[in-house]
N, C-alpha and C positions, 0 to 999 in steps of 0.2 A: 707686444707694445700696445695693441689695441685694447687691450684688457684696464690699461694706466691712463689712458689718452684723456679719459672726462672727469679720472680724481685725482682730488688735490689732495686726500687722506685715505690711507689704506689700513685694512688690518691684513696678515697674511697669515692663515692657518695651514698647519703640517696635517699629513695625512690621519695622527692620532686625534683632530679637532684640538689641538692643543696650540697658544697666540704665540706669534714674535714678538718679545719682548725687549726693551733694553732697562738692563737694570738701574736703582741708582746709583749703584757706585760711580757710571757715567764710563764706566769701563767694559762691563760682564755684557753679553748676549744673551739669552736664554728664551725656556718654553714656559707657558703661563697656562692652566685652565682659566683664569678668569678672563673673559673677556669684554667687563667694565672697565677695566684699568685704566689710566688713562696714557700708560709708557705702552701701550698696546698699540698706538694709533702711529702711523707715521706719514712724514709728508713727502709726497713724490715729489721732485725735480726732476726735469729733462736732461741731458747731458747735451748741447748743442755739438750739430755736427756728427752724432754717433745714433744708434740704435741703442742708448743705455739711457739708464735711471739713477739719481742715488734717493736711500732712504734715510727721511731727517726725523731724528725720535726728536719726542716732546721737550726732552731736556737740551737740545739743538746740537745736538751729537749726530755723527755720521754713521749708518751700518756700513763696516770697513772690512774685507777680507784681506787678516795680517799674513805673515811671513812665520810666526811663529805656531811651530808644530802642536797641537793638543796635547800630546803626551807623548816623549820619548821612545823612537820606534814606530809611532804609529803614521800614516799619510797623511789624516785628517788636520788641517789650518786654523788656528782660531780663528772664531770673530768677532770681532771687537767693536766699540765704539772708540772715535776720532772725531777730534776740536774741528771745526773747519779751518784752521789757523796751520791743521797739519793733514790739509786734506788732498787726496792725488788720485792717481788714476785707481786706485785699492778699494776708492766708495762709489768706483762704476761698477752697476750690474746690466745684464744684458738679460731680457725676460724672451724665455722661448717658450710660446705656448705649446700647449696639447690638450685639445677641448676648449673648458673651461677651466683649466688649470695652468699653472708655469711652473718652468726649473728658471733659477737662479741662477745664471752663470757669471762668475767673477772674473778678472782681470788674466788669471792664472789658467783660465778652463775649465775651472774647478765648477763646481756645482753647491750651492748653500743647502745645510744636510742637519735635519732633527734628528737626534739621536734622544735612546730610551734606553732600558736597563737597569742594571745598578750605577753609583754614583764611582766615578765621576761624571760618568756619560750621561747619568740622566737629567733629559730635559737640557741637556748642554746643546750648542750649535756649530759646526764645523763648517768648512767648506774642502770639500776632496771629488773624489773623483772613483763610484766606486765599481767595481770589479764585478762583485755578483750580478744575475741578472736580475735576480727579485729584490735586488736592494733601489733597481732603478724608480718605481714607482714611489716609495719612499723619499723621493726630492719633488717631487709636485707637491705645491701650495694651491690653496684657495686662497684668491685677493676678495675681502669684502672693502666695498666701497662706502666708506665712511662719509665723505663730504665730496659733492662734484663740483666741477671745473669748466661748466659747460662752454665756456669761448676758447680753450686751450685749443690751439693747434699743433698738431702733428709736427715737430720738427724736420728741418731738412737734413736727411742722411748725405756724408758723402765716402760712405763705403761702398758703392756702386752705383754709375754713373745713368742714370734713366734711359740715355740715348744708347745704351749699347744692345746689340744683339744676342739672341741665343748662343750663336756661335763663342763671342766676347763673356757673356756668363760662365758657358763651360769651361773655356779657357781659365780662368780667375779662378773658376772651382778650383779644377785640376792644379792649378798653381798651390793655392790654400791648402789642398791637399797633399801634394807634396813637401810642401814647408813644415807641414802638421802645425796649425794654426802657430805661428809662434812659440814652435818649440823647436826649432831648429837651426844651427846657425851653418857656418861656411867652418874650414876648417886652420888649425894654427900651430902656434907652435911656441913651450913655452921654455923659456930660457932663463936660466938660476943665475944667481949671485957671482959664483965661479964663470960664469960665462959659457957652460954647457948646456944641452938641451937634454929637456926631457924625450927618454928614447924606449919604445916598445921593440924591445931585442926577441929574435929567436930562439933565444936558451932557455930550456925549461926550470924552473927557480929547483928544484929535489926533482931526483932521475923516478918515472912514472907518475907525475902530479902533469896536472895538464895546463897547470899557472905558469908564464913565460916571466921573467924579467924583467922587471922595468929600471933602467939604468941611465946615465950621462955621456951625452956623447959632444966631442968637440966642433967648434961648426965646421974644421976642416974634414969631420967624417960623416955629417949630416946627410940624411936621403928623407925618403917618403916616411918611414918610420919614425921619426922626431914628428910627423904632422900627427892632431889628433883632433876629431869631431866631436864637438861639445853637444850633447843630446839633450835639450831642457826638459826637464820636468816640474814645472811649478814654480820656484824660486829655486831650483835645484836643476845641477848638471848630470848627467853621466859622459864619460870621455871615453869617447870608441878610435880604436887603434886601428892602425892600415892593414891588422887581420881580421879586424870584424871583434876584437876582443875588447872588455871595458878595463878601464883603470884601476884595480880594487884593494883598498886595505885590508889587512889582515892581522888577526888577533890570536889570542891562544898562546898555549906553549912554544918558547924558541925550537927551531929557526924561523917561525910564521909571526909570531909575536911583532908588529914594528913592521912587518916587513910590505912593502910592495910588491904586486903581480898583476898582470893583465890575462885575463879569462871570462868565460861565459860560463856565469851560472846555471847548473842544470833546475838548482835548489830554487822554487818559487820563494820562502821566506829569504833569499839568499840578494834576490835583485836588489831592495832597498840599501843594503851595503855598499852598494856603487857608487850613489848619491854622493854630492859634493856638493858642502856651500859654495858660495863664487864672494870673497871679501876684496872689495876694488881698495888699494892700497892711493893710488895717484892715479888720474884720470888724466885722459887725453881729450880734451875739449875738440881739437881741429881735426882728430880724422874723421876721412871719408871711409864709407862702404863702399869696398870694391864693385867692382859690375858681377853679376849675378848670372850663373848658366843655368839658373833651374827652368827659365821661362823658353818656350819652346822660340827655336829660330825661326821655325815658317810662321808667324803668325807680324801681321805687319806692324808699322810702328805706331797708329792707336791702339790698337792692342796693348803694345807693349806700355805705352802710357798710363792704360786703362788698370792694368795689374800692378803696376809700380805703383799710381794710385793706392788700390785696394792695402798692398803692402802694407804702405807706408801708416794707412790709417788704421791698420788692423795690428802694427804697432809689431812687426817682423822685423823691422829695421833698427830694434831697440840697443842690440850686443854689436861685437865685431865681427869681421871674416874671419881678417888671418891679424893676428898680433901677437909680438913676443911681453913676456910678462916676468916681472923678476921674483922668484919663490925663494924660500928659504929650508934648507930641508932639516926636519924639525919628527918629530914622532909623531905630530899629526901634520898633516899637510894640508895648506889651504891654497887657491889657486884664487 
């Protein structure tokens, strides 16, 4: 944040000295070698209340990390320009230095990411999260400072409460860390049209396949097995079962074809198959979130204040615990 604090206009260059650009369509993101331009420059905002920024291009568009994927298959987000008319918590970014440089972190966790190569990729902009370890240097930017701002002041954060302790720090750590910043929720249980639940049975789907069954069970036969942990990733779930297995569709030739199964992938290309949009059909305005056991009990009740705080503004409290949900079962399945 200290790097944003005295401008009011930035440029921010990727590792190949290549500009953030937004284009004119008022929609495209992209990379520029010129750095005259004038859709080069953008102007910081604060985010009151938070440790973030948004970036407002020339043409008074927001830089936006969306929901939709760059290309089929792959993890990488577009990002986009947005009206402020349609603008949310997607044109906050949160700047974490290193040196003189920052990563980009977006709403999702994601990291804002120049990409090179051939086209489509080239000069394109995502935001993901990536895997290799020499891909990480590759998300530092250099901010030049275009025009300063010298009476800005520092906003006041309240993601962490100044009066608290080391002790109370770590505590919030460890809580964060367990939650895995908002990607984790409590667990539920979702229940069909016929009035059955979804149930991760112990029968294996074909004798020596290590995929189990995922079936209907009536709520007069319901246990632990209808419950399932929704594991976020991004705008995307994976749904882990009371054995440790996830929710998985399956393609190919019959009997796999259409079919459901809960298992653990051995297959690294194999995880992203898990994934599941989350499409809210009818919302429920008045529930509450249940009370939460991830925070430890010995810790007193400022404490306990102090991390619900943190929570609540670090946006963990966004999904449900436990909620029944009506699906429809269909060849593809949406939850």
């Amino acid at each position: 944040m200290d790097l944003f604090l005295k401008a009011k206009t930035i440029r921010l260059i990727s590792h190949k000295d290549k500009y953030l650009i937004a284009e004119e369509d008022r929609v495209t993101i992209s990379l520029s070698c010129d750095g005259s331009a004038k859709n080069t420059i953008w102007i910081v905002e604060f985010v009151e209340g938070k440790d973030c920024i948004q970036l407002k291009s020339c043409f008074g568009t927001y830089l936006t990390a969306s929901s939709l994927p760059f290309l089929p298959g792959v993890t990488g987000k577009k990002v986009i320009q947005t009206w402020p008319s349609q603008c949310d918590s997607a044109t906050e970014w949160e700047p974490l230095r290193d040196g003189m440089q920052v990563r980009m972190r977006s709403l999702w966790g994601n990291f804002l990411r120049p990409n090179g190569g051939l086209p489509p990729w080239r000069n394109s902009i995502t935001h993901d999260v990536p895997h290799r370890r020499n891909t990480h240097d590759k998300l530092l930017w250099d901010v030049e400072v275009v025009e300063k701002c010298p009476n800005r002041r520092r906003p006041k954060s309240t993601s962490v409460s100044p009066s608290m302790d080391s002790q109370q720090h770590d505590n919030i750590r460890r809580v964060l860390l367990n939650n895995k910043i908002d990607q984790r929720f409590a667990k539920m249980k979702c229940c069909c049209c016929f009035g059955t639940y979804l149930t991760a049975s112990s029968l294996p789907f074909l004798p020596g396949v290590t995929g189990k069954k995922v079936i209907q069970t009536w709520p007069s036969q319901c246990d632990s097995a209808t419950e399932w942990e929704p594991l976020r990733d991004g705008m995307q779930v994976r749904m882990r079962s009371l054995w440790g297995n996830f929710l998985r569709p399956n393609g190919g030739l019959p009997p796999w074809r259409n079919s459901i199964t809960h298992d653990v992938p051995h297959r690294r290309n194999t995880h992203d198959k898990l994934l599941w949009d989350v499409e809210v059909v009818e919302k429920c305005p008045n529930r509450r979130r249940p009370k939460s056991t991830s925070v430890s009990p010995s810790m007193d009740s400022q404490q306990h204040d102090n991390i619900r705080r943190v929570l609540l503004n670090n946006k963990i409290d966004q999904r449900f615990a436990k909620m029944k949900c009506c699906w429809y079962p269909k060849a593809c399945m949406r939850f």
